[in-house]
GUTORMAR-215259 format. One line per 2 residues: their letters; for each residue z, x negated, y of C-alpha. Coordinates in nm, 3 decimals, padded with zeros to 5 digits, m for minus. Each point is the difference from the previous one (the first is absolute). Last residue first. Layout:
REM residues N
a = Z,X,Y; ...
END
This chain:
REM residues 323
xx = 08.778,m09.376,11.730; 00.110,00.235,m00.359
xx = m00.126,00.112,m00.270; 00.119,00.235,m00.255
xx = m00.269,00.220,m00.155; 00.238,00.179,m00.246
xx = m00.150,m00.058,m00.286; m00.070,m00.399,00.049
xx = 00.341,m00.050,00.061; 00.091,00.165,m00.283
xx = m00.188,m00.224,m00.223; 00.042,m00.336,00.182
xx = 00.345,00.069,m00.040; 00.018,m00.121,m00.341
xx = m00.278,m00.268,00.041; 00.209,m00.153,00.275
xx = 00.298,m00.040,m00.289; m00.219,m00.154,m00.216
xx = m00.065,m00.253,00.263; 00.344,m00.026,00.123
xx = 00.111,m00.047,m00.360; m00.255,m00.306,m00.089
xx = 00.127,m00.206,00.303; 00.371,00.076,m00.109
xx = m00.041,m00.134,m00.336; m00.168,m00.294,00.140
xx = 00.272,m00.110,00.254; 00.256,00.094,m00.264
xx = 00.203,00.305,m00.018; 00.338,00.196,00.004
xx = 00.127,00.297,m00.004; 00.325,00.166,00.167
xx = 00.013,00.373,00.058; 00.079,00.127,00.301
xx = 00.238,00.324,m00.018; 00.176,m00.084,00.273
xx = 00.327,m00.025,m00.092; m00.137,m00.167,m00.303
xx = m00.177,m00.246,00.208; 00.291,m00.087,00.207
xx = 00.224,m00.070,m00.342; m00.301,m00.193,m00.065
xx = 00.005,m00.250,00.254; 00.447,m00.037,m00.036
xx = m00.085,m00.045,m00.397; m00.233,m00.266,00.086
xx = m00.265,00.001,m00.303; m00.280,00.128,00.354
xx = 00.085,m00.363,00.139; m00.123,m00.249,m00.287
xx = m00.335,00.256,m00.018; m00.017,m00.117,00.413
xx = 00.045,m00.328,m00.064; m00.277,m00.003,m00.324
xx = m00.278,00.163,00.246; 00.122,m00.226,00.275
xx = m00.062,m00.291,m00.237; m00.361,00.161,m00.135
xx = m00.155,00.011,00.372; 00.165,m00.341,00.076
xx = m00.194,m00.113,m00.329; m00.334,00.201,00.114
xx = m00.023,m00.170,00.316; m00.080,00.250,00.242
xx = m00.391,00.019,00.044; m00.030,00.366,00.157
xx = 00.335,00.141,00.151; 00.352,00.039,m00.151
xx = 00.077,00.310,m00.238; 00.350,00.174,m00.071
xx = 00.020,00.342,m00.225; 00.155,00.335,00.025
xx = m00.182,00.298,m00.200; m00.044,00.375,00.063
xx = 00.076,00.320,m00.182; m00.119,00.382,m00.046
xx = m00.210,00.034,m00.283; 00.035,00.415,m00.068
xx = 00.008,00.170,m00.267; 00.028,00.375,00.094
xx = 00.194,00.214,m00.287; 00.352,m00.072,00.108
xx = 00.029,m00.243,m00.279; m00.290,m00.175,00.121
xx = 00.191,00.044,00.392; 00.310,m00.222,m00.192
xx = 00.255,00.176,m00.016; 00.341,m00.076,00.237
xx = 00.286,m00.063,m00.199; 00.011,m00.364,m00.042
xx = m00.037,m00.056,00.342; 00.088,m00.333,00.104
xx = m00.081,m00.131,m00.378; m00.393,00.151,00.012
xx = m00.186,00.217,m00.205; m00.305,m00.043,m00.147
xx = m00.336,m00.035,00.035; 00.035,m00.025,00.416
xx = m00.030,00.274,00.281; 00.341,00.114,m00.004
xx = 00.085,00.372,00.099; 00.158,00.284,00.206
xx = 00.220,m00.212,00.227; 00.209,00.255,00.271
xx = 00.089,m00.125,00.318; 00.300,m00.061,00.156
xx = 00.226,00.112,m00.286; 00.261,m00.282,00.055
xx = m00.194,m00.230,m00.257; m00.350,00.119,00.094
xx = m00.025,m00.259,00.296; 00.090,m00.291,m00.229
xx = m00.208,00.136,m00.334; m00.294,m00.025,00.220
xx = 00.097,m00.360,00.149; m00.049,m00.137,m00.350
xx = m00.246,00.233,m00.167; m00.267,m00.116,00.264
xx = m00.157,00.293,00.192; m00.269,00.247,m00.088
xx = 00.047,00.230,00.305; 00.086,00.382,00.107
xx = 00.072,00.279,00.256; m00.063,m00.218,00.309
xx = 00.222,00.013,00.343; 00.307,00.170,m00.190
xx = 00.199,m00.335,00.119; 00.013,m00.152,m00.387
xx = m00.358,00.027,m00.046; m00.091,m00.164,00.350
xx = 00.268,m00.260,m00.045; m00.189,m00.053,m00.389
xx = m00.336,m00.110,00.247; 00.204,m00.177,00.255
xx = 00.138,m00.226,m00.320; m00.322,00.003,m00.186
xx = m00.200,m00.183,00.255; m00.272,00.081,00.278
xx = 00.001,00.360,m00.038; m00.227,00.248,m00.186
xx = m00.005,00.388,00.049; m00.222,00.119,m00.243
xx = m00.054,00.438,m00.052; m00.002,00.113,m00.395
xx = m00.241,00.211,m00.167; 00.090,00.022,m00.374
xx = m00.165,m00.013,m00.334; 00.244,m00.089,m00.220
xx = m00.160,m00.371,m00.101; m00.227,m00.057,00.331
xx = 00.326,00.091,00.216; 00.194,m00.248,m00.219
xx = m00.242,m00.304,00.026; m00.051,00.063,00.354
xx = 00.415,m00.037,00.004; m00.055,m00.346,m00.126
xx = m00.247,m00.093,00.175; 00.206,00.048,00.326
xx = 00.275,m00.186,m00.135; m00.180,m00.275,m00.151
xx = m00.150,m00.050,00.371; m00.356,00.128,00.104
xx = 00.086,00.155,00.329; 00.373,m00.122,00.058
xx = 00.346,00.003,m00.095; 00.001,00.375,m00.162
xx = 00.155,00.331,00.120; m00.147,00.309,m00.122
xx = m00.045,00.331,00.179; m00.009,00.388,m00.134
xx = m00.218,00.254,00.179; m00.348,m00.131,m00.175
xx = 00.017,00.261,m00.281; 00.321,00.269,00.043
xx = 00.040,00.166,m00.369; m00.126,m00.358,m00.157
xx = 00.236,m00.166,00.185; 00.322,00.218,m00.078
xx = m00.125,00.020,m00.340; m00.036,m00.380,m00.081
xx = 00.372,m00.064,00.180; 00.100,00.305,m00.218
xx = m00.109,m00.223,m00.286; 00.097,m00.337,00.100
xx = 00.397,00.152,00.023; 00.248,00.122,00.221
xx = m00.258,00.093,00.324; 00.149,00.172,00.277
xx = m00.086,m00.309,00.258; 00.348,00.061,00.084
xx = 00.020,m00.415,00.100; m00.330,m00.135,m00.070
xx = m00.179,m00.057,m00.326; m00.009,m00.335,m00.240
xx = m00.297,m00.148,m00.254; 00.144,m00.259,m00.178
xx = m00.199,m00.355,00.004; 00.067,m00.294,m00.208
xx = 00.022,m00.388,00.105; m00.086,m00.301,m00.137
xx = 00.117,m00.339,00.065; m00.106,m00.356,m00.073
xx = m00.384,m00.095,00.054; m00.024,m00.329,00.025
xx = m00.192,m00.221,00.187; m00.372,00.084,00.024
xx = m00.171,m00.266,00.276; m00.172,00.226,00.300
xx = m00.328,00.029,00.198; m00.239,00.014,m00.314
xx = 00.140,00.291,m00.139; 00.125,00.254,00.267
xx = m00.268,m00.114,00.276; 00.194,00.060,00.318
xx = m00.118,00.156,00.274; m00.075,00.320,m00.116
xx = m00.330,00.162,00.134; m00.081,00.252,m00.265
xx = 00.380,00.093,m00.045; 00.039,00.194,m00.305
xx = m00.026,m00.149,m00.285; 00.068,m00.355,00.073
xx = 00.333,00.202,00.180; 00.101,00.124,m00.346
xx = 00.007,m00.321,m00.251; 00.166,m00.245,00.205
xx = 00.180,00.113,00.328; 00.028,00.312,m00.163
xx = 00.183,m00.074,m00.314; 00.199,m00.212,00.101
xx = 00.046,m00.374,00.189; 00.267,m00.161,00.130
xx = m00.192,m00.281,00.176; 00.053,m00.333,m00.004
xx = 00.054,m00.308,00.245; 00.163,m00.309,m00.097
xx = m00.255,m00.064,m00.320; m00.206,m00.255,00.179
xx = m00.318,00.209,00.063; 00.045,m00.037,00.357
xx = m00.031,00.360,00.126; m00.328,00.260,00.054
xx = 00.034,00.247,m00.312; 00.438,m00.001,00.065
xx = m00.102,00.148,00.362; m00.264,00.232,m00.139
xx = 00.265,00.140,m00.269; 00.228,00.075,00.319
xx = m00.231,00.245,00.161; m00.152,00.142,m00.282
xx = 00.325,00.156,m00.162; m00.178,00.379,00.026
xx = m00.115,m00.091,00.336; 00.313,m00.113,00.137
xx = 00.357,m00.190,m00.062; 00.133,m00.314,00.077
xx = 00.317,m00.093,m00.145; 00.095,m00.383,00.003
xx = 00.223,m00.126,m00.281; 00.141,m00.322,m00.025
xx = 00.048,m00.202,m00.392; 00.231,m00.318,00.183
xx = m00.068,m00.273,m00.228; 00.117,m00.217,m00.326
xx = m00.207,00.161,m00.196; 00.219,00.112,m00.255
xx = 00.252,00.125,00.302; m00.265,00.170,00.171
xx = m00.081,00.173,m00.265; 00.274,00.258,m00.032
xx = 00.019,00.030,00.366; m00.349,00.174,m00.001
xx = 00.018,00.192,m00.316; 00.196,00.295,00.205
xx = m00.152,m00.020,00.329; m00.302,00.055,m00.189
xx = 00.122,00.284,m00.221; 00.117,00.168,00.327
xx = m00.314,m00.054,00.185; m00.222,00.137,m00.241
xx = 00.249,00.272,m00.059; m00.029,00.135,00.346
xx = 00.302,m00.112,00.311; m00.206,m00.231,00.195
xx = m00.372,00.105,00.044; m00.312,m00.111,m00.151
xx = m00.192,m00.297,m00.107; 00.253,m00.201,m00.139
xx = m00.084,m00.392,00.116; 00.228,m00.268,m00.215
xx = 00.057,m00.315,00.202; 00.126,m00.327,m00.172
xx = 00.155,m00.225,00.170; m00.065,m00.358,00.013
xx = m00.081,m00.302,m00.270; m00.038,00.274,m00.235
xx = m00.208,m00.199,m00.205; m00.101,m00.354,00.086
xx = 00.060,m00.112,m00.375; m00.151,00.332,m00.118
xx = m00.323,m00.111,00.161; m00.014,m00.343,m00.122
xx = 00.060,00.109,m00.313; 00.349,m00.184,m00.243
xx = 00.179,00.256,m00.219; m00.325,00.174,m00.173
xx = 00.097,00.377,00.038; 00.133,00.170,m00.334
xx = m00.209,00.303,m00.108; 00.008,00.337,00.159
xx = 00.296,00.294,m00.007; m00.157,00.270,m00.254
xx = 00.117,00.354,00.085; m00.373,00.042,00.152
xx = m00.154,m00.143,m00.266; 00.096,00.322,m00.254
xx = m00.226,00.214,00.232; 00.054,00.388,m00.152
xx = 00.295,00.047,00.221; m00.103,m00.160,00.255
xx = m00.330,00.176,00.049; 00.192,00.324,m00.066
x = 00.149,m00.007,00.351
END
């Protein structure tokens, strides 16, 4: 995402804590419970499960992780929106719990700023846009072709109505001019099953797990929706070099609910940068294609804003809302 690219604050790791707060000196006095918003098995989870044991030892706490997926991440954001706001419950939060689904759910149940204390944002993660088995298509190209010869007979995978995913590929039927049919699931791991068993011809997926299934000639990746290209695939174009630019990418990050202290806010933001310079977390990364970052409380408060202005846009194009 170009936001972090361009954001020098983001690679910044905070200022040193003051040793002795009353909150910090009850902090974790149990463990801490990390909500991911979507299915086992996606890259959310993965880079999660990842960081998770990482900073446990830091903090001197079990880090658990509880998936519970839904309405676009929704379901589980709520749950972090209404608990103690003691710093032993967050949310893994992305792009569509926090800058999307504002934008397109009228009736959301959370409020995405005032419900939730900015942690850190510490991951990002670029798209490539991948076909089905025999598909027929070889490169972006004849993929553009095929669809533009057989308007609204092709299908797309995403993880939901209004996720990065599904943006994303609005993004690339508005930029070649193409007529493509949405099938979303409830998480990217049933949604890239779907590709791989022939059941959808293709998906904006996560570079990581993309470059997995293509390995053994699975499926067939035709392009990477980022500004440059990535170390997983070194040989794969980018879709600007292609001739379709593309922004295809979403963000990890951790918040707590409203009124968290802002120094345990700032400590796990500081445990959790500690725990992405492990060679054994970022060895994990690399294999799948997650890109560390790192951020203060405020630094990430400011990015989720810009970032909701971002989508804002093509959200507003495309009429999205949802009940």
């Amino acid at each position: 995402m170009k936001a972090f690219t361009t954001r020098r604050a983001l690679l910044g790791a905070g200022a040193i804590l003051p040793l002795a707060t009353p909150a910090l000196a009850a902090f974790p006095d149990q463990p801490i419970r990390v909500i991911v918003p979507w299915n086992a098995g996606g890259l959310a989870d993965v880079v999660m499960r990842t960081l998770a044991p990482a900073m446990a030892g830091p903090l001197g706490q079990p880090v658990v992780i509880e998936n519970r997926a839904g309405a676009n991440g929704a379901v589980g954001t709520q749950v972090v929106a209404r608990a103690a706001p003691d710093g032993h419950t967050l949310i893994l939060a992305n792009a569509e719990t926090h800058a999307i689904n504002p934008l397109v759910y009228p009736q959301l149940a959370y409020d995405a700023v005032a419900d939730f204390t900015p942690v850190t944002v510490f991951a990002r993660g670029p798209f490539v846009l991948i076909t089905r088995p025999n598909l027929g298509a070889d490169s972006l190209q004849s993929f553009l072709a095929m669809a533009r010869a057989r308007p609204g007979a092709l299908t797309f995978a995403s993880w939901g109505i209004g996720s990065t995913s599904h943006l994303a590929m609005a993004r690339l039927m508005k930029q070649a001019q193409i007529d493509l049919l949405h099938v979303p699931f409830t998480g990217a791991a049933p949604a890239s099953t779907a590709i791989l068993g022939g059941q959808v011809d293709v998906m904006f997926l996560n570079a990581g797990p993309a470059e997995a299934v293509a390995r053994d000639g699975r499926s067939k990746i035709l392009g990477v929706g980022a500004s440059e290209r990535i170390a997983l695939l070194p040989q794969v174009p980018t879709m600007a070099e292609l001739g379709t630019p593309v922004d295809a990418a979403n963000w990890f990050g951790l918040l707590g609910p409203a009124r968290m202290p802002p120094e345990v806010a700032l400590r796990i933001s500081q445990v959790a940068a500690e725990g992405l310079r492990l060679p054994a977390v970022q060895e994990v990364f690399r294999t799948q294609a997650a890109i560390p970052v790192t951020s203060t409380p405020a630094e990430m408060r400011a990015f989720i804003a810009a970032d909701r202005e971002r989508w804002a846009v093509l959200v507003r194009e495309l009429n999205i809302r949802l009940e």
